[in-house]
C-alpha positions in Angstrom: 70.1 79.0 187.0 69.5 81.9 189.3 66.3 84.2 188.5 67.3 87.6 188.6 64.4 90.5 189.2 64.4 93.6 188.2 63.2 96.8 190.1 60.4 98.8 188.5 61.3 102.2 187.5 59.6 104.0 189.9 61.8 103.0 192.9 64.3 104.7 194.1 65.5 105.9 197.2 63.2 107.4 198.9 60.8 104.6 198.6 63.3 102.7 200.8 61.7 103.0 204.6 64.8 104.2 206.6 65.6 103.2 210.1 66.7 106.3 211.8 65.1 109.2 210.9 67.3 111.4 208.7 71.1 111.2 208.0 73.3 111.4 210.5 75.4 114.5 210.5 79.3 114.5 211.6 78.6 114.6 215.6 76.0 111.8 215.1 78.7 109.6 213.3 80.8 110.1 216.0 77.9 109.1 218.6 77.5 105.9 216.7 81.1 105.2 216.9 81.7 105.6 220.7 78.7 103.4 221.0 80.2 101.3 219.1 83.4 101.3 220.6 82.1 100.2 224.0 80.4 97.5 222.4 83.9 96.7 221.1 83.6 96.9 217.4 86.3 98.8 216.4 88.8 97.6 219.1 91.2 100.6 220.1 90.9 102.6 216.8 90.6 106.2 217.2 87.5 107.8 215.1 89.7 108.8 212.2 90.8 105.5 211.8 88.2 103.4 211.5 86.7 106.0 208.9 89.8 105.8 207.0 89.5 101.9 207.1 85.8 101.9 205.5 86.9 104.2 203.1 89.1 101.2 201.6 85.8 99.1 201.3 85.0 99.1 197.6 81.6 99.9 198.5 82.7 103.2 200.4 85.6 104.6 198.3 85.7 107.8 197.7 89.1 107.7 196.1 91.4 105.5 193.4 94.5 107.1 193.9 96.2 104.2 196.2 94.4 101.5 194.0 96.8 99.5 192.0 96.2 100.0 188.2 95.0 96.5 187.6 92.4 96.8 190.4 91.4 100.0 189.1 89.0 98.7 186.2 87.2 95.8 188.7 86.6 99.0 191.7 84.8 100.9 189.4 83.0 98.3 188.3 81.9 98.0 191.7 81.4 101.6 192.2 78.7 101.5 189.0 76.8 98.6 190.8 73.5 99.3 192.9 72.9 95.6 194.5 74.8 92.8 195.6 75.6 89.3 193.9 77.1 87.0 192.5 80.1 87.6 190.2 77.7 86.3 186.9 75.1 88.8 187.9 77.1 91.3 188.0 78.9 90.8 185.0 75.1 89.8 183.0 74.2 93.4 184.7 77.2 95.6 182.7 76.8 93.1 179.6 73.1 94.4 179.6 73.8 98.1 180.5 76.7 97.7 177.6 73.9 96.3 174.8 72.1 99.3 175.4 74.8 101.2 174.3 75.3 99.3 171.4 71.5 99.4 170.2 72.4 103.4 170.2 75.7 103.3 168.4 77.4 103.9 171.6 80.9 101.9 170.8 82.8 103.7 173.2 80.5 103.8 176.2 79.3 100.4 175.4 82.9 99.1 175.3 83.7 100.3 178.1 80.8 98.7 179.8 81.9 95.3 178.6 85.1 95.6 179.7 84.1 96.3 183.1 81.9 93.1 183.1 85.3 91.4 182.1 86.9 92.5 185.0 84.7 91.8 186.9 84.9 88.0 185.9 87.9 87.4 185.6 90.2 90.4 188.0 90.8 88.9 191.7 90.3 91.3 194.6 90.3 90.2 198.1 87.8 93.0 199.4 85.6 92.2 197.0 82.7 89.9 198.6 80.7 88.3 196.0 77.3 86.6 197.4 77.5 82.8 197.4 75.6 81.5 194.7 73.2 79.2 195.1 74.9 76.7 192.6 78.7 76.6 192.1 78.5 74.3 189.3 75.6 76.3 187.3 77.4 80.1 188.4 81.1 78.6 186.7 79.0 77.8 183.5 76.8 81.0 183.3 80.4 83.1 184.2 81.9 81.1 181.0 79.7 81.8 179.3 78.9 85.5 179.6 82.6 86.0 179.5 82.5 84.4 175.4 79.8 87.1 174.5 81.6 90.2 176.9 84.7 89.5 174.8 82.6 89.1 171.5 80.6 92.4 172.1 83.7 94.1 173.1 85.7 92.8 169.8 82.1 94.4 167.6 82.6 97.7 170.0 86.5 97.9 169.1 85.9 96.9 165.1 83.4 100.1 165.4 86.4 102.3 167.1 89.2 100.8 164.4 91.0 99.2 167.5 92.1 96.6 164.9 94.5 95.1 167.2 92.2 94.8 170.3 90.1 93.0 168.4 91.8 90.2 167.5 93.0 89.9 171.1 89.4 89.9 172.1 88.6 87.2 169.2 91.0 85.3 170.4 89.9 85.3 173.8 86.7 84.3 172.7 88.3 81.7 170.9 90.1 80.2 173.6 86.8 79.6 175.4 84.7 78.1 172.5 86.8 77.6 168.8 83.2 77.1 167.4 82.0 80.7 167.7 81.6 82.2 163.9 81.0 86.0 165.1 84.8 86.1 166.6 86.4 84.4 163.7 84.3 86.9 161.6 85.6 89.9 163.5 88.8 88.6 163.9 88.8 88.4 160.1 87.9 91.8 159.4 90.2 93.2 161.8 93.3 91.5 160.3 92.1 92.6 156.4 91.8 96.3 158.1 95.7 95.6 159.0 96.4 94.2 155.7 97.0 91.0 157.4 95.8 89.1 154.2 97.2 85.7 154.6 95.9 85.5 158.2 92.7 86.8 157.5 92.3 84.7 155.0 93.1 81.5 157.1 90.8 83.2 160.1 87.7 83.3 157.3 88.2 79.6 155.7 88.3 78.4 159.4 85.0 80.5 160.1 83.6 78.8 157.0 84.1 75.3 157.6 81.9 76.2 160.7 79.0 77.7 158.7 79.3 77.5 155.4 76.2 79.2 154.7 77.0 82.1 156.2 76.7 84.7 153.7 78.3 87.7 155.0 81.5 85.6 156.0 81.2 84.8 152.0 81.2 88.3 151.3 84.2 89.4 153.3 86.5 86.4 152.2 85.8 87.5 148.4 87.5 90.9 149.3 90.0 88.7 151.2 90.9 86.9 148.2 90.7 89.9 145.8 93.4 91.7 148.1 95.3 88.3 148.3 95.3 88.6 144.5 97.2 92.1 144.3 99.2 91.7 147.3 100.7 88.2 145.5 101.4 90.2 142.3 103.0 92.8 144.5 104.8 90.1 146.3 106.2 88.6 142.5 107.1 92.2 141.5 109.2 92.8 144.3 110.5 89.4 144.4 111.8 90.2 140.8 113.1 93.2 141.6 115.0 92.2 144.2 116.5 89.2 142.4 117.4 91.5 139.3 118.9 93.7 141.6 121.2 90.8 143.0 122.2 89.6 139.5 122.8 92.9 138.6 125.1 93.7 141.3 126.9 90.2 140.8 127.6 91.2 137.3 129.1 94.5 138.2 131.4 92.4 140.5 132.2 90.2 137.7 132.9 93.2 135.4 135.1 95.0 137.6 137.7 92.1 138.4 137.8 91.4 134.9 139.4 94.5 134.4 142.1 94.6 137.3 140.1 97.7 139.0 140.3 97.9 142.5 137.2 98.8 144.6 137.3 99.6 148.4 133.9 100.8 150.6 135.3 102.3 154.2 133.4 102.4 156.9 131.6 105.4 156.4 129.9 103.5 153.4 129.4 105.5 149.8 128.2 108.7 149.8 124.8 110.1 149.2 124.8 110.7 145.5 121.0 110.3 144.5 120.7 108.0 141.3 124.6 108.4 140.6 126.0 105.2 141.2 128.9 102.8 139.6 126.9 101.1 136.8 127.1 99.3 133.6 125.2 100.7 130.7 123.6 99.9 128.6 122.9 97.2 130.1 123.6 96.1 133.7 123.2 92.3 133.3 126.1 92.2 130.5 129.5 92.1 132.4 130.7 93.2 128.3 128.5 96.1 129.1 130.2 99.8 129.6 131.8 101.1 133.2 130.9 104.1 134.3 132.0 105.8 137.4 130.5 109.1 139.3 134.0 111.2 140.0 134.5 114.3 141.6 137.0 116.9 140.1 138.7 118.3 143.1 140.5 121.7 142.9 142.6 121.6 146.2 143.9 125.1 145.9 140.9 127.1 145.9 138.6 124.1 148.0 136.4 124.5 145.0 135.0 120.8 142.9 132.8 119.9 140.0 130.9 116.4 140.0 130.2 114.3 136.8 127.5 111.4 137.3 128.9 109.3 134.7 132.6 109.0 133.7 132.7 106.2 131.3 135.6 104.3 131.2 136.3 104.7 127.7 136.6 108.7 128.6 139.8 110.8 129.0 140.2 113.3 131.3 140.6 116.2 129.0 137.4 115.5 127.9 135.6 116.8 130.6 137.8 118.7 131.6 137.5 120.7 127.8 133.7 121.5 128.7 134.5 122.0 132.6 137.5 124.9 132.0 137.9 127.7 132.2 136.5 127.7 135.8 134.2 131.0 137.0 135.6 131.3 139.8 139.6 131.3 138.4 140.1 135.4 138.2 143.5 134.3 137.4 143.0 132.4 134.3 145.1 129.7 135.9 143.2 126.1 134.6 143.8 125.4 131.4 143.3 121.9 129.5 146.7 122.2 128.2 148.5 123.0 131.4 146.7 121.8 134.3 148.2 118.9 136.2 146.0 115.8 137.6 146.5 113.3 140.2 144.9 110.4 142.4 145.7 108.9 145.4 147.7 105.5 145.3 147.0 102.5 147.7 149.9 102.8 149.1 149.0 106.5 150.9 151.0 108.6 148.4 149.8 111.1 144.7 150.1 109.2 141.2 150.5 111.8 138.4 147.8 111.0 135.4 147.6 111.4 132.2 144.9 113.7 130.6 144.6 112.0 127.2 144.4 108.0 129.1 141.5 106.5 129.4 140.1 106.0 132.7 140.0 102.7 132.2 144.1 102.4 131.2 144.0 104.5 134.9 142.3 102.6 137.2 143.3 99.2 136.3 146.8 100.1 136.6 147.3 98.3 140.5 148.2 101.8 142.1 145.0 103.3 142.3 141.8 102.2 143.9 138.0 103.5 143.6 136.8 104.5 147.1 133.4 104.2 148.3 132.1 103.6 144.4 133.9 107.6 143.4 136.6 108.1 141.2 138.1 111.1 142.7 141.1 113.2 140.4 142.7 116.4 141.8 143.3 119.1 139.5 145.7 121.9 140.4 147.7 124.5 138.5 151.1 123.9 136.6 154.4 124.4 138.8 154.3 121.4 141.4 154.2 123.9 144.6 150.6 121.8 145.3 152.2 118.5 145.5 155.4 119.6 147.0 153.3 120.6 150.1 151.1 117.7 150.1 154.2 115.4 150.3 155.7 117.4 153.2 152.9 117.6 155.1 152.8 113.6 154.9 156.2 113.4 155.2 155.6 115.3 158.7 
């Protein structure tokens, strides 16, 4: 395995013994070029050239922009570095930077030191020049390695963060590389109970157990597993039941409604929004012997004006509501009155059935002329004299 040594504190750069003097300013650069030049090391390239070629060296970028986005993460990885080597140093160099971080609660920075060790392991770049490492066989096993625990530390940084989803991707990751490791099926765990994954988190923890099954705080987090598991399953059998009471009920309304000959069409516009009103049968809804009821809208053509009853049972007359509906507020005329207002429905067939106030709805729906649209009974009321129908027929007619 290759030794790595690190510099004392104290150095830095101007403990490095330079070959030249001071910097060289613009004019010297170009100095050094034309000397280069007729020594032919940068062939026929003009001065602005060649700088513009080093500035695409990862080492002397001074810019991302043209950098493809997947590249992006692995250059300034290599920006942050100070020394050469191989990939695994580089990589053990960000894991130990990113450690730091994590010893002072430092998710983010820390993550994003990890991440950049990742890259670094795993993103392909062909300017990148990694030193040749001493042992090929011993550099693949340390990169595998230190790849396990980036992932790992990165899935503890993005558990911190509540990056629930990253995390399992992480765990998984880490679990592609070794299945034995307990800390990602741990923190794979936790993130899928944070997502109220129960039923995967709770396979993720028994698997984690059979690997240790001493470890106590895996212990700990599967008893919350299972206590979840416990409410979500009753939720699960409530809605279960409610869903298959729903569907008997609805069966029983079907069953209830052929049994009296009444005819019930939905267009494609579907019913309309009428909050809890609904076709029903009451009392109760899993008796087909059970009572009808209809919501129906009392329409009042001549004056665009309407009145809507929730429930019309079918046991009702009209002039039963209608007796607590009229007179209307709105007729100045004193025009609607039980005893003389006339009220229709529309037939199948696209034309106006006259009904009878004193009939039961019932005795009027069941009658093979009529039909219930969209789950609403709906009866037009209009004053004595016929003009209303008169000009609904010849306007059909037309």
């Amino acid at each position: 395995m290759v030794r790595l040594e690190e510099l004392n504190d104290d150095v830095n750069e101007n403990n490095v013994k330079k070959t030249s003097g001071s910097q060289p300013e613009d004019g010297d650069l170009e100095d050094l070029y034309d000397r280069a030049v007729a020594r032919g090391g940068f062939s026929d390239k003009s001065f602005e050239e060649a700088l513009s070629d080093l500035s695409k060296t990862p080492l002397f970028m001074t810019s991302l922009d043209d950098a493809g986005n997947e590249d992006n993460v692995v250059l300034e990885a290599l920006k942050a570095l100070q020394y050469e080597g191989t990939r695994s140093e580089a990589a053990q160099n960000f894991k130990e930077q990113g450690n730091e971080c994590v010893q002072e609660r430092k998710w983010s920075d820390a993550k994003e030191f990890y991440t950049k060790g990742i890259a670094v392991l795993t993103n392909k770049v062909d300017e990148v020049k990694w030193d040749k490492p001493e042992d090929p066989v011993e550099e693949d096993k340390r990169s595998t390695l230190l790849l396990e625990q980036l992932h790992s530390n990165r899935a503890r940084c993005n558990l911190e963060l509540k990056n629930y989803r990253s995390t399992t991707l992480d765990c998984s990751s880490v679990l592609k590389i070794n299945p034995h490791n307990v800390k990602a099926h741990y923190r794979s765990a936790s993130a899928l109970f944070a997502l109220d994954k129960v039923y995967e988190a709770l396979d993720v923890c028994y698997r984690g157990l059979k690997l240790d099954q001493d470890n106590q705080v895996m212990k700990v987090l599967l008893e919350k597993i299972q206590k979840r598991s416990r409410v979500k399953e009753e939720q699960d059998r409530k809605r279960k039941d409610e869903l298959d009471r729903k569907r008997r009920e609805k069966l029983t309304l079907v069953a209830a409604i052929r049994a009296r000959n009444i005819t019930v069409r939905f267009s494609r516009k579907g019913a309309p929004e009428m909050a809890d009103a609904e076709l029903r049968l009451v009392p109760d809804p899993l008796s087909p012997e059970s009572t009808l009821e209809f919501p129906t809208m009392f329409l009042y053509p001549t004056h665009n004006q309407s009145d809507f009853i929730k429930a019309f049972s079918e046991k009702d007359a009209i002039y039963q509501h209608l007796s607590y509906m009229l007179p209307l507020p709105w007729d100045a005329k004193g025009e609607y009155k039980v005893s003389t207002v006339e009220c229709y429905m529309d037939t199948i067939s696209g034309g106006m059935v006259k009904l009878g106030k004193k009939v039961s709805l019932l005795e009027i729906l069941s009658n093979d002329k009529v039909e219930v649209l969209d789950g609403m009974v709906r009866i037009y009321v209009v004053p004595p004299g016929g003009q209303w129908l008169q000009e609904v027929k010849r306007k059909r007619n037309k």
